[in-house]
Residue frames as a rotation matrix with the C-alpha (Angstrom) as fourth column:
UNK 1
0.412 0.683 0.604 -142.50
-0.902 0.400 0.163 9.66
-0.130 -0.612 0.780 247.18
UNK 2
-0.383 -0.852 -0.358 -140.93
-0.789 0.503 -0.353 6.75
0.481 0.147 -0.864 247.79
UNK 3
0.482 0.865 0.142 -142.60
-0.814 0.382 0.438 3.27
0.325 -0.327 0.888 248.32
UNK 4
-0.181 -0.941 0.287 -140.93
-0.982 0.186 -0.007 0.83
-0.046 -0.283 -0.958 250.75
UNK 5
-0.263 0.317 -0.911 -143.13
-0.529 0.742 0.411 -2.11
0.807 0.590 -0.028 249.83
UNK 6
-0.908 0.158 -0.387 -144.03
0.404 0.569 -0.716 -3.22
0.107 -0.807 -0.581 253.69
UNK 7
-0.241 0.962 -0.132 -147.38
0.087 0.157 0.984 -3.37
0.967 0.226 -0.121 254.94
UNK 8
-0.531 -0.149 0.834 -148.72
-0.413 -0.814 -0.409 -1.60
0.740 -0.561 0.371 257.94
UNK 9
-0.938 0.076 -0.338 -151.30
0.281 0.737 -0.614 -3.55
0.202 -0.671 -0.713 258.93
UNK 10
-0.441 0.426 -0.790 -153.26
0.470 -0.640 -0.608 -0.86
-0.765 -0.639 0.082 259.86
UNK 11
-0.531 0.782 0.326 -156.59
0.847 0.489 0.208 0.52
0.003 0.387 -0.922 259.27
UNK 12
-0.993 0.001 -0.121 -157.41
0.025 -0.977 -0.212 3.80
-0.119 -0.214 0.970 258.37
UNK 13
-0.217 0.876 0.432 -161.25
0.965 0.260 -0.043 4.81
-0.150 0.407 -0.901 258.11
UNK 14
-0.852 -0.136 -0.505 -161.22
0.058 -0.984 0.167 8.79
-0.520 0.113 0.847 256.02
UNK 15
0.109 0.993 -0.047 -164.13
0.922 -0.119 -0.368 10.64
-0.371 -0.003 -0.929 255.80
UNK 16
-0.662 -0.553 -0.507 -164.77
0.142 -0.756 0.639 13.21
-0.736 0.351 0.579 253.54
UNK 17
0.123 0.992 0.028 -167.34
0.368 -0.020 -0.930 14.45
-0.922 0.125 -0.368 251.61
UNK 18
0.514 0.071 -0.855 -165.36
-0.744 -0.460 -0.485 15.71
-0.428 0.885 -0.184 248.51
UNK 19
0.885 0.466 0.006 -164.46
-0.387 0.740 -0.550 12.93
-0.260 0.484 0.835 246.25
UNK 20
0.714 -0.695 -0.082 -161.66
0.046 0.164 -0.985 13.98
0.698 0.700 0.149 244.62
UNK 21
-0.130 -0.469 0.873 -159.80
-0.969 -0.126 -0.211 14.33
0.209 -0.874 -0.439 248.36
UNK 22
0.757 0.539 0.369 -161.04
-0.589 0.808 0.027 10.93
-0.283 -0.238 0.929 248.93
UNK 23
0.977 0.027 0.213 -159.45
0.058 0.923 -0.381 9.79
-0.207 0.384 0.900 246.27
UNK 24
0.259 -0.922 0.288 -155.71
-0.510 -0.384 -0.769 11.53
0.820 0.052 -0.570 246.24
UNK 25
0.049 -0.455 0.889 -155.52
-0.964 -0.254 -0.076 10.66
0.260 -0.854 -0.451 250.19
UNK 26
0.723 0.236 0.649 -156.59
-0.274 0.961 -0.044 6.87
-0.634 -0.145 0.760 249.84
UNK 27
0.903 -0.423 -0.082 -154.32
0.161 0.507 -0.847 6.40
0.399 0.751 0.526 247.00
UNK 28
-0.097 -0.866 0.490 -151.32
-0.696 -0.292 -0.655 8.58
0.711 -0.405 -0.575 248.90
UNK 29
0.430 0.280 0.858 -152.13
-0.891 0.287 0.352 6.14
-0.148 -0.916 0.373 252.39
UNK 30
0.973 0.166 0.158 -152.65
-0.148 0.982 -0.120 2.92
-0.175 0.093 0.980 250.38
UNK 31
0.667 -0.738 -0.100 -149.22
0.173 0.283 -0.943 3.32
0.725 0.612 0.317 248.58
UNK 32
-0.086 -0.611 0.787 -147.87
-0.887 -0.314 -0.340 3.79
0.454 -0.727 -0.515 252.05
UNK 33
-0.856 -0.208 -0.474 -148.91
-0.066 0.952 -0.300 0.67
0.513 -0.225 -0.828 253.36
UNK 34
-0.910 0.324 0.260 -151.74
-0.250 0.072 -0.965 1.27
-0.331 -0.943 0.015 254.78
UNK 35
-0.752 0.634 0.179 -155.38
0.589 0.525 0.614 -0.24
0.295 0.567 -0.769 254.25
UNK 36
-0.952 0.291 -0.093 -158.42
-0.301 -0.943 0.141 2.53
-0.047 0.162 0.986 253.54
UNK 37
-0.078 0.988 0.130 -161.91
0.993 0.089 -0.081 2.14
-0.091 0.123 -0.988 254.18
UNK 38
-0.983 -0.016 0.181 -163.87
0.081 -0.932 0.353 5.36
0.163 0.362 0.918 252.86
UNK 39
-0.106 0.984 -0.145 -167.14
0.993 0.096 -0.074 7.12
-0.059 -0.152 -0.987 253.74
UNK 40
-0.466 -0.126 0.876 -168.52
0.692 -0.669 0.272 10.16
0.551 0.733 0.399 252.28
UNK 41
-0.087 0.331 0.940 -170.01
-0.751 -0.641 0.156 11.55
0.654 -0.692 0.305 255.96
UNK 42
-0.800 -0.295 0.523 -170.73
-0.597 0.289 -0.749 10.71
0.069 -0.911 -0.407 259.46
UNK 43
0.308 0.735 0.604 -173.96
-0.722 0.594 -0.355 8.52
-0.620 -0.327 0.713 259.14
UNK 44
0.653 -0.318 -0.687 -172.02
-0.528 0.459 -0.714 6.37
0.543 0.829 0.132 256.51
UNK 45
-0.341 -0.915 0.218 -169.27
-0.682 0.081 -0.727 6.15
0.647 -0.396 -0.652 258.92
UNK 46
-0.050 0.222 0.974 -171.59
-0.964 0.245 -0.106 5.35
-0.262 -0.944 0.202 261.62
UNK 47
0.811 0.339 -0.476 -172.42
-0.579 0.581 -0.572 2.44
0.083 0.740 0.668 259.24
UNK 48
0.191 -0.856 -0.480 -168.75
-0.210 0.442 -0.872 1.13
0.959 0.267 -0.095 258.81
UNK 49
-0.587 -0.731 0.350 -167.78
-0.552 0.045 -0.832 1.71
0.592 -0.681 -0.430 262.23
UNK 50
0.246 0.690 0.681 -170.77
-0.864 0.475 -0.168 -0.67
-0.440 -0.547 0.713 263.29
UNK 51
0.920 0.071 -0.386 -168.97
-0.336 0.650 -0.682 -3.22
0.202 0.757 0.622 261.09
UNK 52
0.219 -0.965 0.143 -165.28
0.730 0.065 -0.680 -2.53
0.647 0.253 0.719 261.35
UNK 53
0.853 -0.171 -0.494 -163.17
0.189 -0.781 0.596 -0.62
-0.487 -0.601 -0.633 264.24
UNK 54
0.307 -0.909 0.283 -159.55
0.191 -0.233 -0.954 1.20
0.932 0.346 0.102 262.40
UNK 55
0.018 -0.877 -0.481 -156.83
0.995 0.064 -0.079 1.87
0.101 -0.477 0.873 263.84
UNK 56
-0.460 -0.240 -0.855 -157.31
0.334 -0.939 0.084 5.51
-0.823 -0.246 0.512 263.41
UNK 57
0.266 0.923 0.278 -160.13
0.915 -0.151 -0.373 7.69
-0.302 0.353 -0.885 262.04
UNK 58
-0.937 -0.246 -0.250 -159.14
0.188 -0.954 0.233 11.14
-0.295 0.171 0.940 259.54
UNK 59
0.415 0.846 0.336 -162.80
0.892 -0.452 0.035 13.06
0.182 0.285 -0.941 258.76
UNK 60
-0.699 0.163 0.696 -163.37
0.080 -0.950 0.302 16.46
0.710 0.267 0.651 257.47
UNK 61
-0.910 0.044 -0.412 -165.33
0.406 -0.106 -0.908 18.45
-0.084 -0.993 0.078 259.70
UNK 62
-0.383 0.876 -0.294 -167.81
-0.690 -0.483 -0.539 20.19
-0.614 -0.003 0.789 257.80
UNK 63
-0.924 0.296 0.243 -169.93
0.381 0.777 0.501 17.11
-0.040 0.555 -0.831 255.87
UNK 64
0.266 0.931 -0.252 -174.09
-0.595 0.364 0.717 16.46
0.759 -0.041 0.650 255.20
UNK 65
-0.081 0.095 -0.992 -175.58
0.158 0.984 0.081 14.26
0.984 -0.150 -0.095 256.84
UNK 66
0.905 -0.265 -0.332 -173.20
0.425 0.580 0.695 14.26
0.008 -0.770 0.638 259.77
UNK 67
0.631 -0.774 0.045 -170.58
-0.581 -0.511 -0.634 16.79
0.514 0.374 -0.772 260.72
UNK 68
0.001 -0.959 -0.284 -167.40
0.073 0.283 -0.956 15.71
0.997 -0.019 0.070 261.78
UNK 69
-0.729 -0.130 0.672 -167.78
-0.652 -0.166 -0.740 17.23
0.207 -0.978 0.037 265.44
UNK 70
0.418 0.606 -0.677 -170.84
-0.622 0.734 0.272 14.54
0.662 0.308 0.684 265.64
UNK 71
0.488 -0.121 -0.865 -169.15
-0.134 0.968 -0.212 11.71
0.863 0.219 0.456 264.53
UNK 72
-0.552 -0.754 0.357 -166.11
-0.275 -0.240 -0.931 12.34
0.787 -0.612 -0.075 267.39
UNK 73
-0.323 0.377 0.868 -168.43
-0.908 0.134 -0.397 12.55
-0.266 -0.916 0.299 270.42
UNK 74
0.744 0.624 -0.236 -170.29
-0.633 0.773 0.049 9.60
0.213 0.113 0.970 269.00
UNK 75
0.521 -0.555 -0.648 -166.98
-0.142 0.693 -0.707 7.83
0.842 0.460 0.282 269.21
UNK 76
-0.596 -0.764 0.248 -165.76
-0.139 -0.206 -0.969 8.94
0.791 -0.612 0.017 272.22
UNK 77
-0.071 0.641 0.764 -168.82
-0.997 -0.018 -0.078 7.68
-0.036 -0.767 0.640 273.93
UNK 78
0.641 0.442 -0.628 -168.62
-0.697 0.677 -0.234 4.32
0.322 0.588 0.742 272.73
UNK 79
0.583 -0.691 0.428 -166.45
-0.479 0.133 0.867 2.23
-0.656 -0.711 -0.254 274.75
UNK 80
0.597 -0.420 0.683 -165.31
0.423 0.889 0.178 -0.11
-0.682 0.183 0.708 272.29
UNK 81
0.537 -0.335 0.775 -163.75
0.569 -0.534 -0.625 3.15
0.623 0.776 -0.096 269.79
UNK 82
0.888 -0.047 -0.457 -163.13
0.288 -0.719 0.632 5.19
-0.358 -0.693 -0.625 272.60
UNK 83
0.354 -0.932 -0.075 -159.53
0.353 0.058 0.934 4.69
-0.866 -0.357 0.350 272.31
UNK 84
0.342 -0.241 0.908 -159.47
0.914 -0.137 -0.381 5.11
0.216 0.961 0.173 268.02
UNK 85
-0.448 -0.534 -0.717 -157.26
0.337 -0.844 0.418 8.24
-0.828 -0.054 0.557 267.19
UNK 86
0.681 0.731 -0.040 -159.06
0.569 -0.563 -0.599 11.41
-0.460 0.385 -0.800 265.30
UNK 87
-0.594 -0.802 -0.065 -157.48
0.666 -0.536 0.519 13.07
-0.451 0.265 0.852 263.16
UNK 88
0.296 0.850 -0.436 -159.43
0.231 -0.507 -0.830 16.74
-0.927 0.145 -0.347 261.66
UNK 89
-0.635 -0.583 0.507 -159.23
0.720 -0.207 0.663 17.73
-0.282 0.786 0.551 258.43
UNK 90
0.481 0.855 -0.197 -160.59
0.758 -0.518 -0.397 21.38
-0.441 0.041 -0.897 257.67
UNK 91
-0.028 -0.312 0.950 -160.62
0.839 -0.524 -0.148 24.44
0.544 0.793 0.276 255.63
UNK 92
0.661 0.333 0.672 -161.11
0.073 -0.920 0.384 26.40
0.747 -0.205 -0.633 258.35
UNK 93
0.047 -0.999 -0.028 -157.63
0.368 0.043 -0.929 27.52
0.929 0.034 0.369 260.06
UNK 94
0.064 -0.185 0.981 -158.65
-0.509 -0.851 -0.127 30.15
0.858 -0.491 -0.149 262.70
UNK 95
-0.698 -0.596 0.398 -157.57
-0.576 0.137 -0.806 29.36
0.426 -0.791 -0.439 266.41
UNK 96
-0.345 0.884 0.315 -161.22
-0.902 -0.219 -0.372 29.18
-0.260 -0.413 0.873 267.41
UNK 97
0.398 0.666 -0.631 -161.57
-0.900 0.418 -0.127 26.51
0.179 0.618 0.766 265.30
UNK 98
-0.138 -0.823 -0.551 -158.63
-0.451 0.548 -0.705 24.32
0.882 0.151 -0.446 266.29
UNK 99
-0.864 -0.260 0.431 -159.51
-0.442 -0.016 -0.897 24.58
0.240 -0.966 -0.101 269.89
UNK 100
0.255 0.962 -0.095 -163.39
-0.961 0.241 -0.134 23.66
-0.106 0.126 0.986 268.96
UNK 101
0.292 -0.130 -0.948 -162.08
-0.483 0.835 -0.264 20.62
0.825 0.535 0.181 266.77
UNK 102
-0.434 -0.849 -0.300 -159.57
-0.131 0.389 -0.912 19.44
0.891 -0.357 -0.280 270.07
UNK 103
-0.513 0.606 0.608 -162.18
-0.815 -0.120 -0.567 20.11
-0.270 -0.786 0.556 272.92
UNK 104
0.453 0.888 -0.077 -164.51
-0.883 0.435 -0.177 17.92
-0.123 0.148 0.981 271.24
UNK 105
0.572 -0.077 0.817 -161.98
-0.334 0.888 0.317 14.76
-0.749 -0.454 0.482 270.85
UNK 106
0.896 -0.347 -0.277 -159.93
-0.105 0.440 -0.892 15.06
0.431 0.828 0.358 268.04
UNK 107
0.625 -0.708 -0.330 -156.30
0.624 0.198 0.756 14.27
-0.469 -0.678 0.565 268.83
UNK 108
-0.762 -0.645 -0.055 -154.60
0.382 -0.517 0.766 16.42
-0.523 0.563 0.640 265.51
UNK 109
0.674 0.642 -0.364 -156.31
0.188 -0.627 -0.756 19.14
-0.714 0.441 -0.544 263.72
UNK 110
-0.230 -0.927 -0.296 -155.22
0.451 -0.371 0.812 19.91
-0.863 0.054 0.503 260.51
UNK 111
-0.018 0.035 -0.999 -155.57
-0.276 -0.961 -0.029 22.50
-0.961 0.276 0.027 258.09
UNK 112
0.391 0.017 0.920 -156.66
0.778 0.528 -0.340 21.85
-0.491 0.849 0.194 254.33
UNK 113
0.677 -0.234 -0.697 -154.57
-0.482 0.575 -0.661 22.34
0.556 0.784 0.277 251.85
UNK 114
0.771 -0.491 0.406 -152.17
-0.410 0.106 0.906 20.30
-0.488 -0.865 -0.119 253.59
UNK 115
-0.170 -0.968 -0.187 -148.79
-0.972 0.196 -0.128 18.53
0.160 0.160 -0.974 252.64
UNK 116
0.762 0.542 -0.354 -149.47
-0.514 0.839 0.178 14.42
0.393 0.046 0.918 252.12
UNK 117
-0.030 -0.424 -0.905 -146.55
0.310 0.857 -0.412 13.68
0.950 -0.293 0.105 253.68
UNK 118
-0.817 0.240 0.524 -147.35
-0.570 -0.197 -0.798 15.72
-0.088 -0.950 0.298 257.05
UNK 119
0.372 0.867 0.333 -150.56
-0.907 0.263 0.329 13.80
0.198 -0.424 0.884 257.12
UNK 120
0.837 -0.015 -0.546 -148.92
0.050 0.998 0.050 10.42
0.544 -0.069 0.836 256.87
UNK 121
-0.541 -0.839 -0.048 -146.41
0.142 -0.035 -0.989 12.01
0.829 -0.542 0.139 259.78
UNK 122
-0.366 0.529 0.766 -149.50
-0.913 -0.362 -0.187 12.81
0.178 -0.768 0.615 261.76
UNK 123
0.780 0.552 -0.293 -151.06
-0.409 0.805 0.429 9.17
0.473 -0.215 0.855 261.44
UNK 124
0.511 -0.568 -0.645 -147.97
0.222 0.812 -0.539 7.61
0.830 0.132 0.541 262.12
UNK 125
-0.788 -0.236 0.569 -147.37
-0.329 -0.619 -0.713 9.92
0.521 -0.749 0.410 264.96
UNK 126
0.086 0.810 0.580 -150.80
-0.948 -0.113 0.298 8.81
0.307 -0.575 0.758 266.47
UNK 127
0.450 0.004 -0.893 -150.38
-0.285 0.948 -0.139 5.50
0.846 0.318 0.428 265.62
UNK 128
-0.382 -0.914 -0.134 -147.63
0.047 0.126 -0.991 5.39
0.923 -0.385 -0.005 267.81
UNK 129
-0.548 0.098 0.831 -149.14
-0.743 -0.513 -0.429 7.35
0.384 -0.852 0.354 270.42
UNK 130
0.196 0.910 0.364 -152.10
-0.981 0.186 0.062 4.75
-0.011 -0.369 0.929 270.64
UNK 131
0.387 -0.353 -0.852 -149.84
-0.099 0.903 -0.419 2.20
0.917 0.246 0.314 270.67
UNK 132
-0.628 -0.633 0.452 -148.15
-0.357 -0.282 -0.890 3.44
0.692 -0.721 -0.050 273.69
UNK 133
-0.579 0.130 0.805 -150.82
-0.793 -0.320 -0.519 4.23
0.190 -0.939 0.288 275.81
UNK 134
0.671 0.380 -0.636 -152.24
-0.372 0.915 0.154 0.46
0.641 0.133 0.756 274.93
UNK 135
0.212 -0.286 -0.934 -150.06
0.336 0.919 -0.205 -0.75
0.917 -0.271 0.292 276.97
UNK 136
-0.729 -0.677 0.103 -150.72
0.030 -0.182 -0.983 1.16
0.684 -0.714 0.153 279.97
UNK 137
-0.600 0.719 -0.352 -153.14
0.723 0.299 -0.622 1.44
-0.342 -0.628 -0.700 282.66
UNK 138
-0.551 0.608 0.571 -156.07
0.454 -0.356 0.817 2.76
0.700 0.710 -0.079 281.60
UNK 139
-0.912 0.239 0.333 -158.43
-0.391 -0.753 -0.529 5.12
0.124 -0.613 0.780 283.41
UNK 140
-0.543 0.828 0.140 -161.97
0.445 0.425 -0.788 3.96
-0.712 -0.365 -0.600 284.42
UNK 141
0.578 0.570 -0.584 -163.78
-0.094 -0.664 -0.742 4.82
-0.811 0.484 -0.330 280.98
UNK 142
0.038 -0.902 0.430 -160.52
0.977 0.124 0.174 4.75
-0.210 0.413 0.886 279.09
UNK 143
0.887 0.288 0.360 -161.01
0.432 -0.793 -0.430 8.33
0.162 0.537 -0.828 278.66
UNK 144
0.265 -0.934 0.238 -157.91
0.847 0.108 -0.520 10.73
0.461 0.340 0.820 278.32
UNK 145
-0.502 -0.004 -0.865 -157.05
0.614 -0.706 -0.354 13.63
-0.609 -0.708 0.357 280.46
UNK 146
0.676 0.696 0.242 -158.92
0.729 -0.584 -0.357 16.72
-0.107 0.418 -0.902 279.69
UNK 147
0.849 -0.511 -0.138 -155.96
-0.333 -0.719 0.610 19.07
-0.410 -0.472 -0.780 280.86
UNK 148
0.666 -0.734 -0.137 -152.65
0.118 0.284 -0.951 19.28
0.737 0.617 0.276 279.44
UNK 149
0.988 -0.084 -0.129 -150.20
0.042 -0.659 0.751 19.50
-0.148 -0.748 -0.647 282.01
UNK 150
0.180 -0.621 0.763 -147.64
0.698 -0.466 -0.544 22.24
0.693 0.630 0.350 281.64
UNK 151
-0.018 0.063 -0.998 -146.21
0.969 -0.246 -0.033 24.22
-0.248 -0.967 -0.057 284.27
UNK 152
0.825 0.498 -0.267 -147.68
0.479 -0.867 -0.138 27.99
-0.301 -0.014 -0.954 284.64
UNK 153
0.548 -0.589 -0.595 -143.96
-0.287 -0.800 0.528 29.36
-0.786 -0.118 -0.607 284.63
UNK 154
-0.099 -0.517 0.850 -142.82
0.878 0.356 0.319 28.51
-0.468 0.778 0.419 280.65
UNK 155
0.344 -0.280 -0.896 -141.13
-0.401 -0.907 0.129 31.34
-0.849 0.315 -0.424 279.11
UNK 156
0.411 -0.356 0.839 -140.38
0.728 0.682 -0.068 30.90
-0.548 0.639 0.540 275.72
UNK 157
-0.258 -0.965 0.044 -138.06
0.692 -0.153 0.706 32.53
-0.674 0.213 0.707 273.32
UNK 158
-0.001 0.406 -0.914 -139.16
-0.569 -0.751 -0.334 34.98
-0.822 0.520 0.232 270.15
UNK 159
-0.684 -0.403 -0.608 -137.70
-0.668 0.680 0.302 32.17
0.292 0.613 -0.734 268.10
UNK 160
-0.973 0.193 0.127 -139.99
0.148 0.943 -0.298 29.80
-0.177 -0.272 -0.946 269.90
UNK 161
-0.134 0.962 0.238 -142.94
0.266 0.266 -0.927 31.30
-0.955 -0.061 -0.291 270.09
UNK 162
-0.186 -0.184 -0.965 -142.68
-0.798 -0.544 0.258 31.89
-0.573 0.818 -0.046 266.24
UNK 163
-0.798 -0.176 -0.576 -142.00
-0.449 0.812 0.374 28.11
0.402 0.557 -0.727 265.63
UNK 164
-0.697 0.654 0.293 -144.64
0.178 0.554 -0.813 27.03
-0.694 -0.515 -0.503 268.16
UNK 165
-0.210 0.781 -0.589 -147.16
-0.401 -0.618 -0.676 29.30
-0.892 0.094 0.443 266.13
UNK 166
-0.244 -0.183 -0.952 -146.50
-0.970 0.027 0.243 27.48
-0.019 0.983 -0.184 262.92
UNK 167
-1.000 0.030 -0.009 -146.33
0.031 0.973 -0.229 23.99
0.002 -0.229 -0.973 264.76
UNK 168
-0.537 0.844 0.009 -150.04
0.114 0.083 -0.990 24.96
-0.836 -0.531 -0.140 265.67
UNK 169
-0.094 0.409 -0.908 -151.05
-0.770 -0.608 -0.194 25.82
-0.632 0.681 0.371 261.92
UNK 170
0.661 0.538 0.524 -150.04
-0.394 0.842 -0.368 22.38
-0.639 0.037 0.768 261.15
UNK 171
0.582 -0.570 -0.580 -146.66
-0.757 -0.121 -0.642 23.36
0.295 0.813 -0.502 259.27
UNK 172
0.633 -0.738 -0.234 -143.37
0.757 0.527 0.387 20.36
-0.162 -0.422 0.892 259.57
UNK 173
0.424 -0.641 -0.640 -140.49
0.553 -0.376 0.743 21.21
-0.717 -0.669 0.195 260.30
UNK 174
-0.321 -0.628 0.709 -139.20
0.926 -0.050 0.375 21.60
-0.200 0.776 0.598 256.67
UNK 175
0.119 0.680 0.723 -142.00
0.710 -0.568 0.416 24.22
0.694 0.464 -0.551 255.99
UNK 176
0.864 -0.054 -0.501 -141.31
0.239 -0.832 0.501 26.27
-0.444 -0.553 -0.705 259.37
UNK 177
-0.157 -0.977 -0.146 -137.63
0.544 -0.208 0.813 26.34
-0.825 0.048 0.564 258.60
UNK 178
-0.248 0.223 0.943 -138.43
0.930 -0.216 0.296 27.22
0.269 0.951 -0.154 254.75
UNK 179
0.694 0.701 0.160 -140.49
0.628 -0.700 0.342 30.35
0.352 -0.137 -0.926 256.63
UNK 180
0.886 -0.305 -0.349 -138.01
0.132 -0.556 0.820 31.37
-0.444 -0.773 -0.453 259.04
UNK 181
0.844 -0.534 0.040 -135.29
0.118 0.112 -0.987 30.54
0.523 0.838 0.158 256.59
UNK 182
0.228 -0.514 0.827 -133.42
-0.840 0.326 0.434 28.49
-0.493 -0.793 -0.357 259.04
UNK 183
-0.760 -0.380 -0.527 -132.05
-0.501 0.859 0.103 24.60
0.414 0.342 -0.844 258.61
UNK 184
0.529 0.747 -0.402 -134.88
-0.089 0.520 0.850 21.86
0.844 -0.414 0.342 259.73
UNK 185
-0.097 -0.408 -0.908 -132.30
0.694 0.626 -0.356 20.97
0.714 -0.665 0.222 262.39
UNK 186
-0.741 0.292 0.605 -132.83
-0.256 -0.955 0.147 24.50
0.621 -0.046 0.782 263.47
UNK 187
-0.086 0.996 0.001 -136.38
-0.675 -0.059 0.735 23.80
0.733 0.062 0.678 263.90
UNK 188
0.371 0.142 -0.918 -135.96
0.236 0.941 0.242 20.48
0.898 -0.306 0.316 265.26
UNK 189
-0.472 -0.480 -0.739 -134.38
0.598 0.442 -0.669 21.83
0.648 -0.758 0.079 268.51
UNK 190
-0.713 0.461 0.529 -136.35
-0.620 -0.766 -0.169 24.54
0.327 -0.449 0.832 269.07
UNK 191
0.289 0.938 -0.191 -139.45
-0.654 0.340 0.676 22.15
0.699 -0.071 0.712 268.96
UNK 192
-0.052 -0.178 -0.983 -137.39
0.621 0.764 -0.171 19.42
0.782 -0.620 0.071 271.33
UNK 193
-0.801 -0.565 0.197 -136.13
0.337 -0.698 -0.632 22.29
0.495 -0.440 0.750 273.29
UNK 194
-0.730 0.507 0.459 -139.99
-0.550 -0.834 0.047 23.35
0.406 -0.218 0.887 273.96
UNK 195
0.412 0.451 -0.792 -140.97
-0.215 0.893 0.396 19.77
0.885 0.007 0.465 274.66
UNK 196
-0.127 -0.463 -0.877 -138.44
0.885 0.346 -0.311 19.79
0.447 -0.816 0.366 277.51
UNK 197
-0.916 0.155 0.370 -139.80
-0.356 -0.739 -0.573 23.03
0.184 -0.656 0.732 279.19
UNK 198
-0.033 0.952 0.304 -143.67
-0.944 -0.129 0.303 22.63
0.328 -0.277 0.903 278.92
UNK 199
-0.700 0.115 0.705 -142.90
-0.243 0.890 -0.386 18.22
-0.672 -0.442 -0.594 279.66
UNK 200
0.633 0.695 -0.341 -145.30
-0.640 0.222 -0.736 17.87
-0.436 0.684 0.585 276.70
UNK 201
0.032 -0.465 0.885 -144.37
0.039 0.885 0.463 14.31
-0.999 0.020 0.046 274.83
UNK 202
-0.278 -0.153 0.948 -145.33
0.877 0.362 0.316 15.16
-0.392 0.920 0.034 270.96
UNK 203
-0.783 -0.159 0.601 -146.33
0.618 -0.304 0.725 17.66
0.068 0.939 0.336 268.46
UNK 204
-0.139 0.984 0.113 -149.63
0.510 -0.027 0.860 17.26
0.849 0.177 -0.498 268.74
UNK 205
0.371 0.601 -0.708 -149.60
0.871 0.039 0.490 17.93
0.323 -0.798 -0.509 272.17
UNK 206
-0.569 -0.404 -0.716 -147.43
0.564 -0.825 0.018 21.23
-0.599 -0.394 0.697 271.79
UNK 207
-0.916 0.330 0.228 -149.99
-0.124 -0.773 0.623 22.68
0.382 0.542 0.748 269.38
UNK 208
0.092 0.719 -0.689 -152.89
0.756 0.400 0.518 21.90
0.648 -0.568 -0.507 271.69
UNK 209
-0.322 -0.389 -0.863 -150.90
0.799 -0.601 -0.027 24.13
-0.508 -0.698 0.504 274.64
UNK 210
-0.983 -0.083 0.162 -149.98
0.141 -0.909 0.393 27.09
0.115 0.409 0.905 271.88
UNK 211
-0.827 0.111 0.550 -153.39
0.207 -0.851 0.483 27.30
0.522 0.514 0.681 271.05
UNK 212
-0.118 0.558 -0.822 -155.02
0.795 0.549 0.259 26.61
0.595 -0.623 -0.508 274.43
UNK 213
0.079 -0.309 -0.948 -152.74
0.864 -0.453 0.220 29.20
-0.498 -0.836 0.231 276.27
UNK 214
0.909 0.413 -0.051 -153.07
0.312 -0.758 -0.572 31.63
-0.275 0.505 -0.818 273.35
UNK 215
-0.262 -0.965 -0.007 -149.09
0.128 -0.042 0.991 31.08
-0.956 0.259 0.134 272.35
UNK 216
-0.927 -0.112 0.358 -150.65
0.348 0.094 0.933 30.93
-0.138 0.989 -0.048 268.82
């Protein structure tokens, strides 16, 4: 781990209802540059986020209180959050569940145990994203499509749909390659390579497809 000593700027607000996760992922974040607010469920949150909007919001899904699938809609009705990126964090892996978590308004779903530097590639991957689309026209609502769109006729490889299936579990590249016992670069083109068939722009949005269209 390797601290570059610059400041992000940026506001994370992680929810989470088991302490000691709290306190590993705030300490991994902060020493990244980034600045942690913390609440221990979704009426707590509701609390902060009447106080303070982030830049981008990581909650566990199952909590008291307030579950995770909640908080989301509550946010995504709110005009002034609307726009905040979700990130899920859950022990529960199956397809069913991914597609629940994403229907309902998260933007990344990911799988506990997880890898602390894929999570601070997923924020920084949203980040981005919600940087982008800040600077474009906005729908009426600001709301985001509902639909990915991906044309009907994508054929993928045996190799692809292998890596896609892993992308959708929440693995990086290092960890698919490690599986398939390939090189990451390997990995890395397959995953560009499936970005330029389906016209999908990120990660996130090829494990969405996989496990929309039942690729995964």
């Amino acid at each position: 781990m390797k601290d570059n000593g610059v400041r992000t700027n940026k506001r994370l607000l992680l929810i989470d209802d088991d302490p000691n996760l709290i306190l590993l992922v705030k300490d991994y974040l902060e020493f990244r540059g980034y600045d942690v607010i913390t609440a221990e469920n979704g009426r707590e949150a509701m609390d902060v986020l009447a106080q303070n909007i982030p830049d981008m919001i990581i909650c566990d899904v199952m909590m008291p209180e307030m579950d995770g699938y909640a908080l989301v809609e509550y946010v995504r009705q709110d005009p002034r959050m609307n726009w905040v990126p979700v990130l899920f964090l859950s022990a529960k892996g199956q397809s069913n569940d991914r597609v629940k978590g994403l229907n309902t308004g998260a933007d990344v779903y990911m799988v506990k145990p997880f890898e602390p530097e894929e999570l601070v590639a997923q924020v920084e991957s949203s980040l981005r994203q919600a940087s982008r689309l800040s600077t474009r026209p906005q729908t009426p609502g600001g709301e985001p499509p509902s639909n990915l769109k991906v044309p009907a006729n994508v054929e993928l490889t045996p190799t692809e749909l292998k890596v896609v299936q892993f992308v959708a579990r929440g693995l990086a590249n290092r960890e698919i390659a490690k599986e398939l016992n390939v090189s990451q670069r390997t990995i890395e083109s397959h995953v560009s390579n499936m970005l330029g068939k389906t016209g999908l722009h990120n990660r996130t949005e090829l494990a969405r497809w996989a496990i929309e269209s039942s690729q995964a």
